[in-house]
N, C-alpha and C positions, 0 to 999 in steps of 0.2 A: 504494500500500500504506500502512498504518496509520490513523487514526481516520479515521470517515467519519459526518458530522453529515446526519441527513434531518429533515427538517420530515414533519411530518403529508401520508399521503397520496402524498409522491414513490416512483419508484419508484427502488429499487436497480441491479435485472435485469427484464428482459421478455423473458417465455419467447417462443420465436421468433428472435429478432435479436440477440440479446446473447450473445457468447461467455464461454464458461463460462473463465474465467481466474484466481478467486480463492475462497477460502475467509472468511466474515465471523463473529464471534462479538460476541451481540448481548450489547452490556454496557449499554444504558439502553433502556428503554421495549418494545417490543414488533412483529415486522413478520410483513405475515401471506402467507402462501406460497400461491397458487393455480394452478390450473391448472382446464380447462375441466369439473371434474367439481365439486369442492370444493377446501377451505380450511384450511391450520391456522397457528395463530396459535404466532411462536417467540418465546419471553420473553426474560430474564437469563438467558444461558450457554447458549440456542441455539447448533446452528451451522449457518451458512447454508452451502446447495451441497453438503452431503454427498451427496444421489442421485443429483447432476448426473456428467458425466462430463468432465472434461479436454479443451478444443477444440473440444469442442461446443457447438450452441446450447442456451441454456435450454429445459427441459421445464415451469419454472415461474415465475411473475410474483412479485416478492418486493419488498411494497410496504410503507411504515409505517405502520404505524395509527395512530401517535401520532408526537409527535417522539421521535428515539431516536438511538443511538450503535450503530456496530458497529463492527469492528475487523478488519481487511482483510491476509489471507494472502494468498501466490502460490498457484495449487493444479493439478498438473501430473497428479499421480498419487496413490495412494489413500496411497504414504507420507508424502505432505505433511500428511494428517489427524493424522497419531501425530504429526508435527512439530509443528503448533498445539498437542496437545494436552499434551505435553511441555513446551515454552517457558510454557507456565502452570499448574506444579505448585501455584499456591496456590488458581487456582478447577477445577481438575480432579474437586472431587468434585461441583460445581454443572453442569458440564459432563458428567460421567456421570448424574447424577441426571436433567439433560435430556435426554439423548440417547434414553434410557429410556421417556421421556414421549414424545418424537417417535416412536420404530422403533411403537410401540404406536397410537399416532394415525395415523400412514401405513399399518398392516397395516387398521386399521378405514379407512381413503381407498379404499384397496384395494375392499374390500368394498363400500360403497358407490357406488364408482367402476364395478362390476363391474352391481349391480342397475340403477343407473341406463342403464346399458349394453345389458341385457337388456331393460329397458324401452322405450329407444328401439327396438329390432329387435323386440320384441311390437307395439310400435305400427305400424310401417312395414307387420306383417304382415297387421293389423287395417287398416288405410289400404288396401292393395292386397288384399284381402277386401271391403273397402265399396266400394273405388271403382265397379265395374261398376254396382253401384246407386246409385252419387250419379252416374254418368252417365247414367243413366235419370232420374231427378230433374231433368237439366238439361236432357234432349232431347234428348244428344248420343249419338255411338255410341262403348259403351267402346272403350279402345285397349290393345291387348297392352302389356306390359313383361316380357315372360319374362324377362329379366336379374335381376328381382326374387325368382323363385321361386328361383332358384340361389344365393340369398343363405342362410348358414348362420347358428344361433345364434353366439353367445360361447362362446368357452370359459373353462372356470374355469381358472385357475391355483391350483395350491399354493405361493404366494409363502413362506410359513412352514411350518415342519412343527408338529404340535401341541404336540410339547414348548417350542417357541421361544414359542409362546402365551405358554401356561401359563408359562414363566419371566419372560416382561416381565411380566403380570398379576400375577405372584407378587412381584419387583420393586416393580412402583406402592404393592401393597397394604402393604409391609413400607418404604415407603419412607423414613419418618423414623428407624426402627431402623436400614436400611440407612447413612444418611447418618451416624448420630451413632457408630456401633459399627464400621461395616465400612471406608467410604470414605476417613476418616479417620487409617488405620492406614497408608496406603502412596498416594502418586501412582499407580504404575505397576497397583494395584488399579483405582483410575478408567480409568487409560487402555485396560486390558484393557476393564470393559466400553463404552465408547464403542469402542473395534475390533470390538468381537462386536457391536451395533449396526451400524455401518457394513454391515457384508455385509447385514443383515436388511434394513437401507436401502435398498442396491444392488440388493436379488434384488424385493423390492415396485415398486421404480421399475420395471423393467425390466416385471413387471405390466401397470403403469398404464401404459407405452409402449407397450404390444401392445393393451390400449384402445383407447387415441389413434388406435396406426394403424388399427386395427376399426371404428372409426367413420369415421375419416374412408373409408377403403375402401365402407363403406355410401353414403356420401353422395354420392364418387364414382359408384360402378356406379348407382344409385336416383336421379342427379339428377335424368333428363327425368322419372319417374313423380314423386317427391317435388314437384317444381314444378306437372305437370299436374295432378295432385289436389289441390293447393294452390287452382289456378284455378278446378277444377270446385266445391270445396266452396265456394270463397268466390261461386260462382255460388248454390247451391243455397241456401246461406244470404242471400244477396238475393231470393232468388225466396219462400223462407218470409218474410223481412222486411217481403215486398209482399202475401204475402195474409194476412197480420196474425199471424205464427205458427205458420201452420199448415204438416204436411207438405208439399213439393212433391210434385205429381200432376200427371206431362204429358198422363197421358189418363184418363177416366172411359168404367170399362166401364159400360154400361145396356142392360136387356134381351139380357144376353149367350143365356139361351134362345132366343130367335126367333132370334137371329144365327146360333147353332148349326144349329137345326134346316131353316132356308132354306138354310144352305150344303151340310149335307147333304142335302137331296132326297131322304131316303128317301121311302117310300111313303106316302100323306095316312092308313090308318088307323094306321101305326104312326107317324107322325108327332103324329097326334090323342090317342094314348091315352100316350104319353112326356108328352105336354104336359099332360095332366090328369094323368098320375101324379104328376108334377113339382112340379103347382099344389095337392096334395092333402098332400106329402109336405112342404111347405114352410110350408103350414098348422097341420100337425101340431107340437104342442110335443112329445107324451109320441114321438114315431115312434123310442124308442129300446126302451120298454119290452116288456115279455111276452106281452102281451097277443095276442090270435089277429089283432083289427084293427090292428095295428102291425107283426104280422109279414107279412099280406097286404100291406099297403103298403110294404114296403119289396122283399116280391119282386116287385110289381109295377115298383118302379122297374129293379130288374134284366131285368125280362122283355126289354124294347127298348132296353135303355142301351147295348147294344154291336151293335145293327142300327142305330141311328145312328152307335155309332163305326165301326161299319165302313165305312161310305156315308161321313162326313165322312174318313176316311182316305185312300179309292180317290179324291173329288175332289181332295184334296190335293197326291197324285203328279202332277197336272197344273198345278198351282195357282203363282205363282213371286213370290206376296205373297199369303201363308195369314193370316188376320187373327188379332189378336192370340186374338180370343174363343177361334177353332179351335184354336191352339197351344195354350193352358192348358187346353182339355178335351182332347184328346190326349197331352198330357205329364201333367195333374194331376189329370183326371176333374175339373174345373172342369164346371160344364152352367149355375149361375145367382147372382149378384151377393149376394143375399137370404140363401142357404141357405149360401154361403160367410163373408159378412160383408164388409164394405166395409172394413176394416182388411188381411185374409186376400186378398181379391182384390184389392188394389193390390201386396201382395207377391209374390203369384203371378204378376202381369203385371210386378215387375220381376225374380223369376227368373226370367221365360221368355224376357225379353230378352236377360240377362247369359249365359245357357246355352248352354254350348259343348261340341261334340261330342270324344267322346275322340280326341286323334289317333291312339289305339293301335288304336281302336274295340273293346278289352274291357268300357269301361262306357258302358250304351247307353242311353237310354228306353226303354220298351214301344214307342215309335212308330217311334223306328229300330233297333228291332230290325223291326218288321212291315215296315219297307222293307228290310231286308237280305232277308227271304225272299221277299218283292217282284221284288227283281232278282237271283235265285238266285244271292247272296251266302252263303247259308246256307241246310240244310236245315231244314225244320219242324221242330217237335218234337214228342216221344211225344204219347200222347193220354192218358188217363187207365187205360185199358184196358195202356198197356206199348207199344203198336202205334207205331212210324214210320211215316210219309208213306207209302212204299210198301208196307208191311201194308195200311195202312186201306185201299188202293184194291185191295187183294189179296182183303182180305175183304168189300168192299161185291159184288165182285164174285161169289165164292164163294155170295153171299147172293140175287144176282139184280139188285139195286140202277147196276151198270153194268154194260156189256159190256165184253168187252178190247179193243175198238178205244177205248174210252173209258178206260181204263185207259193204254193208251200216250200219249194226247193229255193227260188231267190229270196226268201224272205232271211233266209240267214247263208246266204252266199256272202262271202268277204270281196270278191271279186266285183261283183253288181253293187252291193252297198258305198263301195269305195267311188265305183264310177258315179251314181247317182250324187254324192258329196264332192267331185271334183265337178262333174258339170252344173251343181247348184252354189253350193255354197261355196265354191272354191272361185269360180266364173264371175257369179256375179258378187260375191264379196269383193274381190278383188276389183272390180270395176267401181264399187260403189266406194271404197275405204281411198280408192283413190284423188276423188274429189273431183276430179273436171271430166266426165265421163265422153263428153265430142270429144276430149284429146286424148283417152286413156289407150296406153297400149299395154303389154304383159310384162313385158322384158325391160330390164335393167338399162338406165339411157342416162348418160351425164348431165343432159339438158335437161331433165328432171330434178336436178338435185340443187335446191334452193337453199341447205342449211349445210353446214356441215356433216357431213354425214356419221359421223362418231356422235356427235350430239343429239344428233337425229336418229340415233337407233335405240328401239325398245326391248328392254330386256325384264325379267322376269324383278329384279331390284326398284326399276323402275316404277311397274304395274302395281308392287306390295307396296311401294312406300305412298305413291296416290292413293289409293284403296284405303290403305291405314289412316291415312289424314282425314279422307272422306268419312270414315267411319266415327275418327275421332268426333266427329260433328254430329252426322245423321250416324246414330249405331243403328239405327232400324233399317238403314238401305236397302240390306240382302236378307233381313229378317221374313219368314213364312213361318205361319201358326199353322200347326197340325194339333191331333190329339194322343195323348198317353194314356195308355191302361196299363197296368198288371195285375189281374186279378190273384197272383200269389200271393200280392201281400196286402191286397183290400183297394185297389187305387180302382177304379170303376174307371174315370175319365177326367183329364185334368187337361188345358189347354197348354201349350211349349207353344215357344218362340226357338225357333232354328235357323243362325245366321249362317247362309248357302252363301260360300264365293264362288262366285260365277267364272265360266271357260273365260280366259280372255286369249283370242287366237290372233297372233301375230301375220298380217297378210302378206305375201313377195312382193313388194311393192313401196314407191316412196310416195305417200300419199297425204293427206291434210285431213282427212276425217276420221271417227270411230264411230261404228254404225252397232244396234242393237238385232242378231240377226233373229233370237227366238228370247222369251224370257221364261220359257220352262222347256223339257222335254216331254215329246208326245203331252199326256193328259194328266200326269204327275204332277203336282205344286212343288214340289220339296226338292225339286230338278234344280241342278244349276244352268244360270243364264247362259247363254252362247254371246258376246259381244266380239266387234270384230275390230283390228286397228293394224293401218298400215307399224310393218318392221320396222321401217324408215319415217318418220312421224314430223312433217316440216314446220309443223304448226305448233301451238300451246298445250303440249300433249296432258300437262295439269285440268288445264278448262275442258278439252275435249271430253275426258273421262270425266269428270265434273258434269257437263252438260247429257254425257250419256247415263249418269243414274239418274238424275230427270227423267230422261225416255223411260229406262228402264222401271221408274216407279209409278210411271203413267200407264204403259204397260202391262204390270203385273197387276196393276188391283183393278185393269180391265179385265182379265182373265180369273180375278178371283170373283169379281163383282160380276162374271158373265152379262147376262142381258139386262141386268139391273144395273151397269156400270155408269149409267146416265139418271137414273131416277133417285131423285131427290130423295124419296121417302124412303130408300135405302141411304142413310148416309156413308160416302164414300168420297176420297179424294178426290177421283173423277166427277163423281155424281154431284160433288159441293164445286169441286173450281168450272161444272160446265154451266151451273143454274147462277153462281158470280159471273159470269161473261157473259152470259144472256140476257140476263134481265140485270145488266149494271145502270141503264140509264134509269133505269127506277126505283133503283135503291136508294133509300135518303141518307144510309152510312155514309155515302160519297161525296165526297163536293166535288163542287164543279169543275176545280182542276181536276181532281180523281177521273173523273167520269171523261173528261177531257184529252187526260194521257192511255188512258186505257184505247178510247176510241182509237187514237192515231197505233197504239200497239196492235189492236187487232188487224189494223188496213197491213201493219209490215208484217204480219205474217199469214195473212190473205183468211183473217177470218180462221185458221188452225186452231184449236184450242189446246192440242197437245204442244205445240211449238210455243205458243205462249205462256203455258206452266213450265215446260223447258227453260224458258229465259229466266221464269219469277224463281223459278227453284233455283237457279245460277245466284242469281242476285241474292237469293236469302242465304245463300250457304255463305257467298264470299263477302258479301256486305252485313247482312243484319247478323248474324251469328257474331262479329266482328262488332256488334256495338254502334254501325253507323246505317241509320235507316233508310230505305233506300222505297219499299215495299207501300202501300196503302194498307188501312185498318185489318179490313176483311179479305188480303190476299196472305198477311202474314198469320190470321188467326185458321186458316184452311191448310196453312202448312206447317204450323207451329203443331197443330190438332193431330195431324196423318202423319209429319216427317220430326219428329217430339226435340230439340236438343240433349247433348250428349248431359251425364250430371255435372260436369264440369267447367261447361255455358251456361248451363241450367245456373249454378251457383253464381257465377257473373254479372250474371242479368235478373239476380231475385230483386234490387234494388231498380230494376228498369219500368217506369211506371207501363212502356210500351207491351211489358211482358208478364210483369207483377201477375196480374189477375191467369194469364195463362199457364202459366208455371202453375199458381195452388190448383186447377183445375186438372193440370196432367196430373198432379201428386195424387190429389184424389179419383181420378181413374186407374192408376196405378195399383193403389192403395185398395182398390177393391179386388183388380184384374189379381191381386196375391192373395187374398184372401183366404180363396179355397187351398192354396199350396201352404200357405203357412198352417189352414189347420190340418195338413196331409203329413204335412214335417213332424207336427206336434203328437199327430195321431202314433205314428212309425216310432218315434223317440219314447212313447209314453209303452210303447210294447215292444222296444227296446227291438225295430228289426231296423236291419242297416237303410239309410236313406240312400237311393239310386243316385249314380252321379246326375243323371239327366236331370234329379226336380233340384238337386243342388247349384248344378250349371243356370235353371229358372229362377234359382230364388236370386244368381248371382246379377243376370241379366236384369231383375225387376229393380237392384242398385245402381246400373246403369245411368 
């Protein structure tokens, strides 16, 4: 204890190893305090170790920048600080004036400390997003690190509240007034504010500890990925260093057409006339234009583009090394090198490497979706007519086209169910997901490609984390009510809520829409949706899917609400938002703006009424959910009623007078819809037989 002379450069304490044992107050020159984020330098009437804590090791490296003097307390407890600053009433106002300057420098450490923080976990996330393709770049085969995905951002702390800001801020700026008028007048004025510092000291430290340990915990869990991508980059980067800068490329597609076309063996005249359309359409500069011969060329290239994909398909199911070409025309509508571009088709061959199958199997390709109905993993889907799988063979037959011995036989042929989904939903999904259907062609074209195309592609990460957000809103989205029995153990019939993630089928295509292709299977309720969305997604693929659970819940309580789905006196989403749009000029809830912007909403979507609960649904989810109204009285009380917010909006907006009354009205429909389950629980628990996960998962759902 007492004076302590440092030469430039030594250090004091080394955070890490040095036990925290004393208190310093720098009286010459200047030492500067670090830890592994940043730095702040303590002058005259510093004082060192105040974040620190008693016993502990250093959290920071406390070195001198210069030569300098500081003056060395015991420091056991935070009363020993009031002790130092007590035993030196004559610089206590130098020592509050600093203290000052430091709580204010440490709250912006903070801040800093926090970004840089956020950055390294942007980057890690950006690293383990690249890697699969710089393992492609090296020729090797990417390697899982799922431990990585489970890694969560930072969290912000509130180290200060805003008034503690604003008062140190307010402090710096007033600070020569402060020293000469206020500090002046009393010691124990100084010591008060170096005490009110100190906590602000304590509560930032304590911050920047929970940093420390955040990272190191990343560095931990992410060390084999963080080292193996280390390796792989620093491969990939010698392998450009060897061909003079350029990309690495482990393989060059060429003549990927012929590849295509031999491998699938279609038939020599349609094999002839794909290949001239191809060589014709690739010719063509204007083949996007109005023209009559632009538009003949490009339906030509549709005419055969999917009698080869079907042929290169069916080889494939047998196929147990499909070459790269066949993969990227299957996944991408890839067909030739030229008409994609040599930039486009190197990343298509390293997405189609890195590409991995959902293990949910809700988000699919077009390709394996065509094997799920392959191996009657799944039914077909509708046709364009409305008709399932077993209609169409109902009415080919009705028509003469087969006989009912032929009827029983295709009804579970893999071969016929595959074609009827490649010429329905393959065909025209793909025309529709594409968005400008005069200019739509099949195949893979660089003049298509408006966004980047890495950006633009949809993968199975993508789909979950929309879907999750969306739900985090509307949890009833994909919710369908069936009923539960078990008479083993006395349950008669009790209503479930079952939340179905729906198919979402990635189309070969770069396109701008997502389309709702069925919202059940066959006659089933409890079916997951089929939705469709181009692979390559040019547009706001967040709103897209956004605006297609609108469709989709316009939809489905058409199909639950069958012929009733418009009449009022069954109330239903449908049946309430079509009797709001009908009779809105005579509603007196409205005023005349109301009734005024509705009118003009109806003329832009030609009178639709699904298209315009489409848009109110969009708005309510991303606006009013959000706090800012955007909706009329009786359009948000119709969606507030069918599409309920999550409990966690719910809590948000209990104080929202917009919402007030609708919240206690959910709570008590709620409150009744449990009723009978709570006294089913009670009943089970009182006769002591195990409660089903199912009414457990209901009762979890009704906290929602």
């Amino acid at each position: 204890m007492g004076l302590v002379a440092l030469k430039k450069g030594e250090v004091l304490h080394r955070a890490g190893s040095d036990k925290v044992e004393t208190l310093e107050i720098v009286i010459k020159g200047s030492v500067n305090v670090a830890n592994q984020f940043s730095n702040i330098d303590f002058g005259v009437g510093g004082i060192l170790g105040i974040p620190e804590v008693p016993e502990k090791k250093y959290s920071f490296t406390y070195q001198a920048q210069e030569d300098s003097s500081v003056y060395s307390y015991p420091y056991k407890s935070k009363d020993d600080i009031y002790k130092v600053v007590k035993s030196n009433p004559k610089i206590a106002n130098i020592l509050a004036s600093t203290s000052i300057k430091i709580a204010k420098e440490l709250c912006d450490l903070y801040d800093q400390s926090f970004e840089m923080v956020q950055d390294y976990y942007d980057e890690l996330r950006q690293n383990y997003t690249d890697f699969p393709m710089l393992c492609v770049d090296a020729g090797q085969e990417p390697k899982d690190f799922p431990e990585v995905i489970y890694i969560t951002p930072p969290e912000k702390m509130k180290v200060v509240e805003d008034w503690q800001r604003d008062y140190l801020n307010s402090m710096l700026e007033h600070e020569a007034e402060i020293k000469k008028n206020v500090l002046t007048i009393s010691p124990e004025i100084a010591m008060g504010i170096v005490m009110q510092t100190v906590d602000i000291n304590l509560y930032v430290k304590k911050g920047i500890d929970k940093l420390i340990e955040y990272k190191d915990d990343i560095n931990s869990t992410a060390a084999d990925f963080i080292s193996q991508f280390q390796l792989v980059k620093s491969r990939v980067d010698e392998i450009k260093r060897s061909s003079g800068g350029e990309d690495a490329s482990p393989v060059a597609i060429t003549n990927a057409l012929n590849t295509i076309l031999q491998y699938a063996g279609a038939s020599p005249e349609i094999t002839d006339a794909f290949r001239l359309n191809i060589e014709e359409f690739k010719k063509c500069k204007s083949r996007y234009d109005s023209s009559d011969e632009s538009r003949k060329l490009r339906r030509n290239v549709a005419l055969h583009y999917y009698d080869i994909y079907e042929a290169a398909f069916f080889r494939s199911l047998e196929d147990l090394n499909i070459p790269p070409e066949i993969m990227m025309f299957l996944m991408f509508g890839f067909v030739d090198e030229e008409i994609a571009g040599a930039d486009n088709t190197a990343m298509l061959y390293k997405l189609m490497k890195v590409y991995k199958p959902d293990p949910n199997g809700k988000v699919v390709t077009a390709y394996e979706w065509l094997k799920k109905i392959y191996r009657l993993e799944a039914e077909p889907s509708r046709n364009e007519f409305d008709e399932d799988y077993p209609t169409s063979l109902r009415t080919a037959k009705l028509s003469g086209d087969i006989t009912a011995e032929q009827v029983e036989t295709l009804m579970y042929d893999p071969v016929n169910r595959t074609k009827f989904e490649i010429k329905n939903l393959l065909t025209l999904g793909n025309r529709m997901t594409f968005g400008r259907a005069s200019s739509f062609v099949p195949v893979f074209d660089a003049q298509n490609v408006m966004k980047d195309l890495q950006s633009a592609y949809i993968n199975t990460e993508t789909i979950e984390r929309i879907l999750t957000e969306i739900r985090a809103v509307d949890f009833t989205v994909f919710c369908r009510q069936s009923l539960y029995s078990n008479q083993e153990i006395g349950v008669s019939q009790l209503y479930i809520n079952e939340d179905i993630t729906p198919y979402m089928i990635l189309m070969p295509n770069i396109g701008s829409r997502a389309s709702l292709w069925q919202e059940i299977e066959g006659k089933k309720r409890t079916t997951p949706a089929r939705m469709l969305i181009s692979i390559f997604n040019v547009e706001n693929v967040d709103d897209a899917l956004l605006k297609l659970c609108g469709e989709f819940r316009w939809e489905m309580c058409k199909t639950e609400q069958g012929v009733h789905w418009n009449d009022v006196t069954d109330p239903s989403l449908t049946s309430m938002y079509c009797d709001y749009l009908q009779f809105y000029k005579k509603n007196r809830a409205l005023t005349t703006d109301n009734k005024e912007k509705l009118r003009t909403t109806l003329q832009k979507y030609n009178n639709n009424y699904k298209n315009v609960f489409v848009s109110d649904y969009y708005t309510y989810m991303k606006f009013e959910a959000n706090s800012s109204p955007r909706l009329n009285k009786l359009a948000r009380e119709i969606l507030f009623t069918f599409c309920p917010f999550s409990a966690e909006y719910r809590e948000k907006m209990s104080d929202n007078p917009q919402f007030g009354q609708l919240i206690s009205q959910y709570k008590n429909k709620v409150n009744g819809a449990a009723r009978p389950l709570l006294l089913t629980i009670k009943k089970l628990q009182k006769e002591e037989i195990e409660i089903p996960d199912v009414l457990k998962e209901q009762l979890e759902y009704y906290k929602k």
